[in-house]
N, C-alpha and C positions, 0 to 999 in steps of 0.2 A: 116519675115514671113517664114515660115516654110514649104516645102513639102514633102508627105506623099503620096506611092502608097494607095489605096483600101483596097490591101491583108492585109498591113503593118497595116494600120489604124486598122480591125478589130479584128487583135490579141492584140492588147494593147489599145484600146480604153479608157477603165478607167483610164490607166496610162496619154495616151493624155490631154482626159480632165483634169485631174489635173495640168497639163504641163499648157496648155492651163489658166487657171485659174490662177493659180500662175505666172507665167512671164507675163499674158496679151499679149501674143504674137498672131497674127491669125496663123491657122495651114490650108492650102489648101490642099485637097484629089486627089487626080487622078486616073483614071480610063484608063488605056493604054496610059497613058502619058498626057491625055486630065485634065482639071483642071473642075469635075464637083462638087466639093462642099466647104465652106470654115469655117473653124468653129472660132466663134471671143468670147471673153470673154464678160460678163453682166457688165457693171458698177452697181453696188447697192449704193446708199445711201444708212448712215447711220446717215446722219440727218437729225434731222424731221422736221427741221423746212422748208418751202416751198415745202415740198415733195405733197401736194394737189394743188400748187398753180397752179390758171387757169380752176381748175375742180369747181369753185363753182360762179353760177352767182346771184347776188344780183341786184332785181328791185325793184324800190321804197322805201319807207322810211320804214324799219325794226324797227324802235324805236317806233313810235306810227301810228299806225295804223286803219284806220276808218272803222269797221268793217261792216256798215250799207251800204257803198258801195260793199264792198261783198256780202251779203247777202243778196235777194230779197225777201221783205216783204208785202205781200198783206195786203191790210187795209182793216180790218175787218167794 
């Protein structure tokens, strides 16, 4: 981990974040010696397989379906 004043940080910022990005290393800022910010790398996947998984809920039977339970049908 890496420390960096303030000042230091905002004249090379773009270079940081590329440091940052490529080593994966966190980089902590400080502000008169105090540690107020930390900047940490994204992991990305880059593969898709289970990259949805967990976002999709399945209730009841998706195969066949009784539609007249759905749909309420007054008898003429």
């Amino acid at each position: 981990m890496q420390i960096i004043p303030a000042g230091e940080f905002k004249t090379h910022c773009l270079k940081l974040m590329d440091q940052v990005a490529n080593s994966h290393e966190e980089l902590v800022i400080t502000k008169r010696g105090v540690p107020v910010a930390k900047m940490v790398p994204i992991e990305i996947s880059t593969d898709p397989f289970g990259l949805m998984k967990g976002s999709i809920i399945v209730e009841g039977n998706i195969v066949s379906y009784d539609l007249s339970e759905a749909w309420e049908v007054d008898p003429v």
